[in-house]
C-alpha positions as CSV (number, residue, x, y, z in Angstrom):
1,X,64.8,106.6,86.5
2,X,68.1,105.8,88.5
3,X,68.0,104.8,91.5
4,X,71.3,107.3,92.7
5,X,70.3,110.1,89.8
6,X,69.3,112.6,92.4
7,X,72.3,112.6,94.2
8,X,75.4,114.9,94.3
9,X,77.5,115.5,92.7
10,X,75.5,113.9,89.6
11,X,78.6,112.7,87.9
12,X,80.1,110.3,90.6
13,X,76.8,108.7,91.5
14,X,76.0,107.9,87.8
15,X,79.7,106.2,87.3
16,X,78.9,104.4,91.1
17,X,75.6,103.2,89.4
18,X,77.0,102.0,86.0
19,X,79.8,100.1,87.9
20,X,76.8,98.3,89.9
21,X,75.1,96.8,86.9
22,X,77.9,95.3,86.4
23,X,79.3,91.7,88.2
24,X,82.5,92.8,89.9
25,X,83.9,90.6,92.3
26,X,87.4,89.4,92.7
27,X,88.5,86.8,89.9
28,X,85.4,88.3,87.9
29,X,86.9,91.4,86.4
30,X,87.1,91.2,82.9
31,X,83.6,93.2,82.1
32,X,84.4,95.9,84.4
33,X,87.9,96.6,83.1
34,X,86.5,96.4,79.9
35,X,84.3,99.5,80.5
36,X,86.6,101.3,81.8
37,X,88.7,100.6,78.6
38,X,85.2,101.7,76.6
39,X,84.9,104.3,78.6
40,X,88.3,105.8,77.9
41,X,88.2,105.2,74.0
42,X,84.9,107.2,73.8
43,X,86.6,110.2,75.4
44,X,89.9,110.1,73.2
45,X,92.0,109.5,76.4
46,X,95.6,107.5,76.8
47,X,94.8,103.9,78.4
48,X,96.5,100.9,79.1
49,X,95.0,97.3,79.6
50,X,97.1,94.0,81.2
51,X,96.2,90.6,81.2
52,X,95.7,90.8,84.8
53,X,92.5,93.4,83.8
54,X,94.6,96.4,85.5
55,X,93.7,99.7,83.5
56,X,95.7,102.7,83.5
57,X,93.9,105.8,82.0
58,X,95.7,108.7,81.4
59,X,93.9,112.7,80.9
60,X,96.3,116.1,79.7
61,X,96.6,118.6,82.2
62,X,94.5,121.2,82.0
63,X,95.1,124.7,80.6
64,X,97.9,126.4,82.8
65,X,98.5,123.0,84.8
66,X,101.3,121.9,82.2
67,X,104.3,122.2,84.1
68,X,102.7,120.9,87.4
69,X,103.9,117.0,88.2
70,X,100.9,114.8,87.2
71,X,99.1,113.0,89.9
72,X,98.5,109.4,90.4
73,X,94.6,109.1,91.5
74,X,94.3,104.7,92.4
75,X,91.5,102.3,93.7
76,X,90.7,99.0,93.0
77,X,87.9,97.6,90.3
78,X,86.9,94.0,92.5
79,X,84.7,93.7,95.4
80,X,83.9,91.3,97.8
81,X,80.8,89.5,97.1
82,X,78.7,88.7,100.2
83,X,75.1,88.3,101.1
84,X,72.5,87.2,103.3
85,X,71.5,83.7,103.9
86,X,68.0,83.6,101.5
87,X,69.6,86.1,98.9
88,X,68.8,84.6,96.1
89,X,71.3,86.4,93.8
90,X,74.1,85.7,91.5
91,X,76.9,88.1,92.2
92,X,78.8,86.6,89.8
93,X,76.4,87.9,87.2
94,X,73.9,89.9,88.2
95,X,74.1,93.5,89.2
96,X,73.2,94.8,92.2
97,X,70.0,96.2,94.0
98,X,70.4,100.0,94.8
99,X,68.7,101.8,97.7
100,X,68.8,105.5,99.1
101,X,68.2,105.5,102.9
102,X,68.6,109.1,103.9
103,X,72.5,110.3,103.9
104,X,73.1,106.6,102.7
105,X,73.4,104.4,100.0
106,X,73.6,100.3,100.3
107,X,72.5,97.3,98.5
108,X,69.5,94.9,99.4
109,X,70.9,91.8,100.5
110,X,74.5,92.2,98.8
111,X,77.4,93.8,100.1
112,X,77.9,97.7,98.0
113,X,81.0,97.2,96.7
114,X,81.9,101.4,97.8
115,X,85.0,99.6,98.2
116,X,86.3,100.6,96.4
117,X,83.9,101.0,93.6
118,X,83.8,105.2,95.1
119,X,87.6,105.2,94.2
120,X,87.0,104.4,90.4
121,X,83.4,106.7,90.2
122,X,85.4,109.8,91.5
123,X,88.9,109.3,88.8
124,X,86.3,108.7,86.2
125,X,84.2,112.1,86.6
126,X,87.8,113.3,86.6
127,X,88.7,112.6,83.7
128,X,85.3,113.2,81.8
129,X,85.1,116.8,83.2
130,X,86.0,119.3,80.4
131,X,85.7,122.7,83.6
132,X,88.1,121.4,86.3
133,X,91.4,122.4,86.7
134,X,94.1,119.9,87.7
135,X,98.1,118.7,86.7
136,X,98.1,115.5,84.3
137,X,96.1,112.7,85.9
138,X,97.0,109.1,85.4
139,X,94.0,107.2,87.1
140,X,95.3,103.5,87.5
141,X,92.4,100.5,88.1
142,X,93.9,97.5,89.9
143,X,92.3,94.2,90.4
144,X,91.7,91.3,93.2
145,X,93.0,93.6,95.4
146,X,90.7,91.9,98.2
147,X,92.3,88.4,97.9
148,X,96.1,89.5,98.2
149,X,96.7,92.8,96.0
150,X,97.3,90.6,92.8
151,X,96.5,93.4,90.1
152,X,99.1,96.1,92.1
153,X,101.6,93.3,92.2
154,X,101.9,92.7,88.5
155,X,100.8,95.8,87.1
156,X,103.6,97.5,84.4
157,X,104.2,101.2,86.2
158,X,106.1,102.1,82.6
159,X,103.5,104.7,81.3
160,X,103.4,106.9,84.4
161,X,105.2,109.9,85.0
162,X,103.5,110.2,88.3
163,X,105.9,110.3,91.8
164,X,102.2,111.6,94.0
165,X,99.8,109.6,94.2
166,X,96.5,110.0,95.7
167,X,94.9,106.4,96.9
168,X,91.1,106.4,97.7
169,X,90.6,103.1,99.6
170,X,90.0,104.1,103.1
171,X,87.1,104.1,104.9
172,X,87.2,106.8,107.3
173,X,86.9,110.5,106.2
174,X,89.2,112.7,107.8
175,X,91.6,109.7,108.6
176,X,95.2,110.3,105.8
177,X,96.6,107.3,105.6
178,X,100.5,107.3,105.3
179,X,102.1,104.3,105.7
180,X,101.5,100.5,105.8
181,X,103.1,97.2,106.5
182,X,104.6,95.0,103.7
183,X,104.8,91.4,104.3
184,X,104.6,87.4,103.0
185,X,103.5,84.4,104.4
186,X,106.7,82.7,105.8
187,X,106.2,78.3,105.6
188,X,108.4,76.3,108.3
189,X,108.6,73.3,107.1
190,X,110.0,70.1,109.2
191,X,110.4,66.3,107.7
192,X,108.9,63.9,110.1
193,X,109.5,60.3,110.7
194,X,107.5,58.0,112.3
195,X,107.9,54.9,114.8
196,X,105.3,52.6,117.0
197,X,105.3,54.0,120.6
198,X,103.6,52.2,123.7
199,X,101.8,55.0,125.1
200,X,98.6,56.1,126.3
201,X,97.1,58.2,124.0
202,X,95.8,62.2,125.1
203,X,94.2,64.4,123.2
204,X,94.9,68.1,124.3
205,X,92.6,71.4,123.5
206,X,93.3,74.9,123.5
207,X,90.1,77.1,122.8
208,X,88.0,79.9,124.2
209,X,90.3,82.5,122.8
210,X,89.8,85.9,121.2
211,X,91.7,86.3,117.9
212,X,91.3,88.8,115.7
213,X,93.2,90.1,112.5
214,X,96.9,89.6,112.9
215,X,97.4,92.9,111.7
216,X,95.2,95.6,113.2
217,X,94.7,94.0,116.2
218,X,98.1,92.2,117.0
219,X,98.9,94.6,119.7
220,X,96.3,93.5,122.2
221,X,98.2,90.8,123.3
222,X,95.6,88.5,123.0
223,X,96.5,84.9,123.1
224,X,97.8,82.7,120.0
225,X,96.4,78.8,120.6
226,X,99.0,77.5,118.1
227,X,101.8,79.2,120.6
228,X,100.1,78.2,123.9
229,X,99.9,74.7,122.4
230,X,103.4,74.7,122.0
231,X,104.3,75.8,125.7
232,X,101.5,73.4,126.7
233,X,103.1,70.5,125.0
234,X,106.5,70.8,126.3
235,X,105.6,70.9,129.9
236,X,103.8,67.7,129.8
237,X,107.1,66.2,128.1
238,X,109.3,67.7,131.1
239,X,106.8,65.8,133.2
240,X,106.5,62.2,131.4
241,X,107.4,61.0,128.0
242,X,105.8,61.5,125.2
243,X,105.6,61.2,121.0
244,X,103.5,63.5,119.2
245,X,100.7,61.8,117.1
246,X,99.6,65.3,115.3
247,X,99.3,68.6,116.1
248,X,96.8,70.8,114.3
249,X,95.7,74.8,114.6
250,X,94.4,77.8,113.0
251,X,92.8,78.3,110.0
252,X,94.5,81.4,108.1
253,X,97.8,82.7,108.4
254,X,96.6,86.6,108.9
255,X,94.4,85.3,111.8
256,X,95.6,85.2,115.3
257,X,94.0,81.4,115.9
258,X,91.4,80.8,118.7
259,X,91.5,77.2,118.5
260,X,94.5,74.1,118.8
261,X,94.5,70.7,118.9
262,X,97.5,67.8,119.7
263,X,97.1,63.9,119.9
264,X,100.1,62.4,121.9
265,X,101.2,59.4,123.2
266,X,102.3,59.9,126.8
267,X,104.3,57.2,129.1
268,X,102.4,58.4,131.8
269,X,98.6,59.7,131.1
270,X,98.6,60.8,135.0
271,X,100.9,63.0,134.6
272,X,100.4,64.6,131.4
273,X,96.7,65.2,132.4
274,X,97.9,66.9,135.8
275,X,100.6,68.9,133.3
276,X,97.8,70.2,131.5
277,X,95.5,71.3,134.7
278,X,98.9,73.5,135.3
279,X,99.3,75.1,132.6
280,X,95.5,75.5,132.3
281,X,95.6,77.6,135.6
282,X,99.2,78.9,134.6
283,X,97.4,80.3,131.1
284,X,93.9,81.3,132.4
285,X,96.2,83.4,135.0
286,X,98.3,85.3,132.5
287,X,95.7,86.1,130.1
288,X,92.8,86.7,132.0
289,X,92.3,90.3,130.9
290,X,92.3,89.7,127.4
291,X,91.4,86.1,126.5
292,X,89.1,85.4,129.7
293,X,87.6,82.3,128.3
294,X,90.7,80.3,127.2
295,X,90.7,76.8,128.7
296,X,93.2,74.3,128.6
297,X,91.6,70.1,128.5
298,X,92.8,66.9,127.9
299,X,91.5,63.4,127.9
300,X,91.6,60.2,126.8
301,X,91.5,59.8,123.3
302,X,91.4,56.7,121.1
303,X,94.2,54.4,119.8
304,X,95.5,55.7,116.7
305,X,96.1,53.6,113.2
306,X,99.2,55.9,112.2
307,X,102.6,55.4,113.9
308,X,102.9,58.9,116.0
309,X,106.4,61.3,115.2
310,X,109.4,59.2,116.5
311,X,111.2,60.8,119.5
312,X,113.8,63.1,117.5
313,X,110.8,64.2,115.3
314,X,109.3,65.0,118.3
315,X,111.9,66.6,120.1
316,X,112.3,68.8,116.7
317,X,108.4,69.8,116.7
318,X,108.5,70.8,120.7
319,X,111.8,72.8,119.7
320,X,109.8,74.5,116.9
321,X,106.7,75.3,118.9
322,X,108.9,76.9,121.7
323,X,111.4,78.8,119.6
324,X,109.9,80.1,116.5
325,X,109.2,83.6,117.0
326,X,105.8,85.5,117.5
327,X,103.8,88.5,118.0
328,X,105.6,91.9,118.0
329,X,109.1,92.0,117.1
330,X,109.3,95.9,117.1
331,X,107.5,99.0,117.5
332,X,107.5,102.5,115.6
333,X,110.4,105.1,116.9
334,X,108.3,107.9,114.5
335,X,104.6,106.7,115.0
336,X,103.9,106.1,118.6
337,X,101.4,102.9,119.1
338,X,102.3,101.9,115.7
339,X,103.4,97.7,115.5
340,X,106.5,98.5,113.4
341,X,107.0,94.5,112.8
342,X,105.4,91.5,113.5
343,X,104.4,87.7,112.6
344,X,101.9,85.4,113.7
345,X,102.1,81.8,113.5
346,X,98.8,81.2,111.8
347,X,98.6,77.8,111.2
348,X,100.2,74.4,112.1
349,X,99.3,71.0,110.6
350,X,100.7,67.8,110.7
351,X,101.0,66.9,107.3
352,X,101.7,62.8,105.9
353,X,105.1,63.7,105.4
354,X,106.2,67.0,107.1
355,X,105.3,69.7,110.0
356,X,104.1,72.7,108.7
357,X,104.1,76.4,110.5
358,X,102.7,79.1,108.7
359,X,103.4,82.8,110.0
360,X,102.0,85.6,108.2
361,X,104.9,88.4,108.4
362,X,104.4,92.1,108.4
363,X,106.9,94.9,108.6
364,X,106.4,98.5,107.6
365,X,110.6,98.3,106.7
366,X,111.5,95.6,104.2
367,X,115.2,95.3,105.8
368,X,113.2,94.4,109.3
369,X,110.9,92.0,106.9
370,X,114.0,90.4,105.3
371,X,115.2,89.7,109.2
372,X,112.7,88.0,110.1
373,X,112.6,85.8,106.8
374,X,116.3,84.8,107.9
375,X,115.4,83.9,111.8
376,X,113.1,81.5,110.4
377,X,115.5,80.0,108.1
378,X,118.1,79.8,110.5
379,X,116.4,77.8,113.0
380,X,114.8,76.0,110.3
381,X,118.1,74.4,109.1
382,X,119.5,73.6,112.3
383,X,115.8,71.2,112.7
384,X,116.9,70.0,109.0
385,X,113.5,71.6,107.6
386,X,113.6,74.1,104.9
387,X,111.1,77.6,104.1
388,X,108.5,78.2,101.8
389,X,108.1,81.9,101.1
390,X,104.8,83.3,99.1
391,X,103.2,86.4,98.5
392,X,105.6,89.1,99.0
393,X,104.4,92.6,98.9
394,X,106.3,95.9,99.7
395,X,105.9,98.0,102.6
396,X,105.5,101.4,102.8
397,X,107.4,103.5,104.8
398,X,106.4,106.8,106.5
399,X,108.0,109.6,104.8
400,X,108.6,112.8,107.4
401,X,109.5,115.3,104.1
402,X,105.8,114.4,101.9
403,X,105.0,118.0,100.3
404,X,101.2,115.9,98.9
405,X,100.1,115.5,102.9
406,X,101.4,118.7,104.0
407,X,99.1,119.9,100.9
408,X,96.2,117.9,101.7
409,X,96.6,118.9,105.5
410,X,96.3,122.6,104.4
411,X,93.3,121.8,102.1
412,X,91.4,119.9,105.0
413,X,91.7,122.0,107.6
414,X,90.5,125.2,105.8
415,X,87.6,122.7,104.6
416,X,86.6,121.1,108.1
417,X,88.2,123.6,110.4
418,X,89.9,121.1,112.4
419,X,93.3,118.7,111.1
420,X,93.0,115.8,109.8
421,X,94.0,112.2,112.1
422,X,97.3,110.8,110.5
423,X,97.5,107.3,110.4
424,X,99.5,104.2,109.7
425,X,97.9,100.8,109.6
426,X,100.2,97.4,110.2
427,X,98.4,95.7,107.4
428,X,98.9,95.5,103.6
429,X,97.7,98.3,101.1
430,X,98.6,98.6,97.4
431,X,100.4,101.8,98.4
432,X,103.2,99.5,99.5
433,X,103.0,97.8,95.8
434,X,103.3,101.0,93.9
435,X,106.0,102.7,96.8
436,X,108.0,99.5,95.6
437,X,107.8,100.0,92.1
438,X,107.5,103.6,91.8
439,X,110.9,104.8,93.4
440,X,110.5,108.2,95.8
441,X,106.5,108.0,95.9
442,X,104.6,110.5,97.5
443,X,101.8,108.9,98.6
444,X,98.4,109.6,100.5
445,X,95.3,107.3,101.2
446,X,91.8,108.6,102.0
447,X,88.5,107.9,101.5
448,X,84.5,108.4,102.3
449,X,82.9,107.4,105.5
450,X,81.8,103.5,104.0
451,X,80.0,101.9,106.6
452,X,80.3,97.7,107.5
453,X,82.5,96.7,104.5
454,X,82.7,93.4,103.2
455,X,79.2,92.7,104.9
456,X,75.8,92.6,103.3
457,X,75.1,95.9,106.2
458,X,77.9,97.5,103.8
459,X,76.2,101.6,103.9
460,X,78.1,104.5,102.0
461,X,77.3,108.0,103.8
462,X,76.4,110.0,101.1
463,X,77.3,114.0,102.5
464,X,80.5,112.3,103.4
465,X,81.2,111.6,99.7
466,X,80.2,115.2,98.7
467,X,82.9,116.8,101.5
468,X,85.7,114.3,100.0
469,X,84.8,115.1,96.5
470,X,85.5,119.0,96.9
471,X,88.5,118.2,98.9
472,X,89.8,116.2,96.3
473,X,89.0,119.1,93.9
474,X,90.9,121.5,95.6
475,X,93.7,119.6,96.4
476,X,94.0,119.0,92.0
477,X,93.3,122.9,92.0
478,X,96.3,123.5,94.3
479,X,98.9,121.0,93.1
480,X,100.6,123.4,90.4
């Protein structure tokens, strides 16, 4: 017996299930996009299949649905592969361990993978069932959506006729998503020469901060080490002369950092350690509601082998630090509390041959997105350093005329008796992708209550998938 075969409604559970068995993780798609593809020639039905492992499955409308505009239903095939420390399992080729625990399901050890395995379960009982009524569907599959959105971003739109789609990859029932940021990661990069210096060597720490996703939770004004570093830096060299020997912060780009690190060469240790007790109090001061352990040290450090940053390099790193723009750069006029656009300087390194910033760069307008881009660059050639751009993706914009959420509003407040929460995120979702490609898209995102994502505590609430499976049903039913 199946572990989920109890469970309503039967159909979704059972796709859930056979999706389980079978290794999906990012860069591991191949076998499931290859059942999907099986699972499409069985039934007679339309499909498409990239080298990317993106599948686009395409179903008839229904008896009397003919003339109604076909619908777009789109979730991702990859998961995120996580479990705990004496899991023994291969993810990467063994399915996973199903268990019912009350209203939920989750997997031992493993993370569940309901994201967004849910998405593709509900499109495929779609377009198995022979009894439902509903416009032409065109259920699209996208992969490695969890490391960057890489199946959306390459994906041929070319057999759709679809201009509504319906997205199920959010995790909060009753929560419409419509509208997210697009974005890049923006590279500053700065040539540096290097020349003896006889100085007393520092070594200067910023930690105890917060972070947090440089997305979601950019508006709490919490503090960014790389950017502190950088005020922290030039007050000591407006109190004594100094060469940077390296400066070093951050780990990702989509993380605000907790943690930077400099090596200089100061004229006058004294002073630069007094610089630093300042701005220490100066920082602990201004952000003691929302980073109340950052701290601000120096001390003595060793005597470095390498030749620190001569004093023009220098000079053009302090500049950089200072000037290069961070945080929020503008909020919503339609969506109050929405971050409209932002960056955060992620990471700095000093390379062997060149300074390297690294903001990621969000912005729910492209034109705003574009602006940004061109700040960098500006002050980028004026250091005589250049820009690395990478990983474009297109945001979506909120759309006051969309006729699909005014639908779906209707549908979910005669189902729960209460609206719905309308949302937009300032992060990345492959609505953005297909919003790019598919010009005048009318686009919603929803989803099941899915519990701890990307965690091996990852629960899907199973009553909450029931309620969003007949709201997706009658929202199909209506659109005619």
């Amino acid at each position: 017996m199946k572990v989920l075969e109890a469970l309503e409604p039967k159909r979704v559970f059972s796709f859930f299930e056979e999706m389980c068995a079978i290794p999906h993780g990012s860069r591991n798609t191949k076998a499931i996009s290859d059942w999907c593809v099986d699972f499409a020639r069985r039934r007679g039905l339309e499909y498409h299949q990239d080298d990317a492992n993106n599948v686009i499955i395409i179903k008839p409308a229904s008896p009397g649905y003919e003339q109604a505009a076909p619908i777009i239903l789109q979730g991702h095939l990859d998961m995120v592969c996580e479990k705990i420390a004496d899991c023994s399992k291969d993810m990467t080729r063994e399915g996973l361990d199903l268990v019912v625990d009350g209203d939920t399901v989750y997997a031992k050890g493993t993370t569940l993978g309901s994201d967004d395995g849910i998405a593709v379960a509900m499109a495929l009982a779609i377009l198995e069932a022979e009894d439902l009524p509903h416009p032409r569907i065109e259920a699209v599959f996208t992969t490695d959506e969890e490391i960057g959105l890489l199946g959306a971003a390459v994906i041929d739109v070319s057999p759709l006729q679809g201009h509504t789609m319906i997205n199920i990859d959010s995790e909060v029932e009753g929560i419409f998503t419509v509208s997210c940021a697009g974005g890049n990661t923006s590279a500053c990069l700065l040539p540096i020469s290097r020349m003896p210096y006889n100085g007393e060597p520092v070594e200067v720490t910023v930690s105890g901060l917060i972070g947090g996703h440089s997305g979601t939770e950019i508006h709490r004004g919490r503090a960014n080490a790389n950017v502190l570093m950088g005020r922290v830096l030039r007050h000591i060299a407006a109190c004594t002369d100094i060469r940077i020997q390296c400066v070093n912060g951050g780990l990702k780009d989509n993380a605000i950092p907790v943690e930077a690190h400099a090596t200089i060469l100061a004229a006058d240790a004294q002073s630069a350690l007094s610089a630093v007790a300042e701005m220490n109090t100066a920082l602990q001061n201004e952000y003691r509601s929302t980073d109340p352990a950052l701290s601000v040290t120096a001390a003595a450090a060793s005597s470095q082998q390498t030749a620190p940053l001569d004093a023009e390099t220098t000079r053009k790193v302090l500049c950089m630090l200072a000037c290069l723009p961070g945080g929020i750069q503008a909020m919503s006029a339609e969506i109050p509390g929405l971050v409209q656009t932002s960056l955060n300087l992620g990471i700095v390194a000093t390379e062997e041959d060149q300074f390297r910033a690294s903001f990621c760069l969000r912005s729910s307008f492209d034109s705003q997105k574009e602006m940004l881009k061109d700040r960098l660059s500006c002050l980028m050639e004026q250091l005589g350093g250049h820009m690395e751009f990478a990983g474009e993706y297109t945001g979506w914009q909120y759309q006051e005329h969309s006729p699909l959420r005014d639908l779906m509003v209707q549908v979910y407040e005669e189902q729960y008796g209460k609206p719905p929460k309308i949302e937009a995120i300032h992060a990345g979702l492959e609505c953005g992708m297909f919003a790019g490609k598919i010009p005048g898209l009318d686009c919603v995102s929803i989803g099941p209550d899915l519990l701890d994502i990307h965690t091996p505590r990852e629960h899907m609430v199973i009553s909450s998938v029931q309620r969003v499976w007949s709201f997706l049903l009658e929202v199909l039913k209506r659109s005619k």
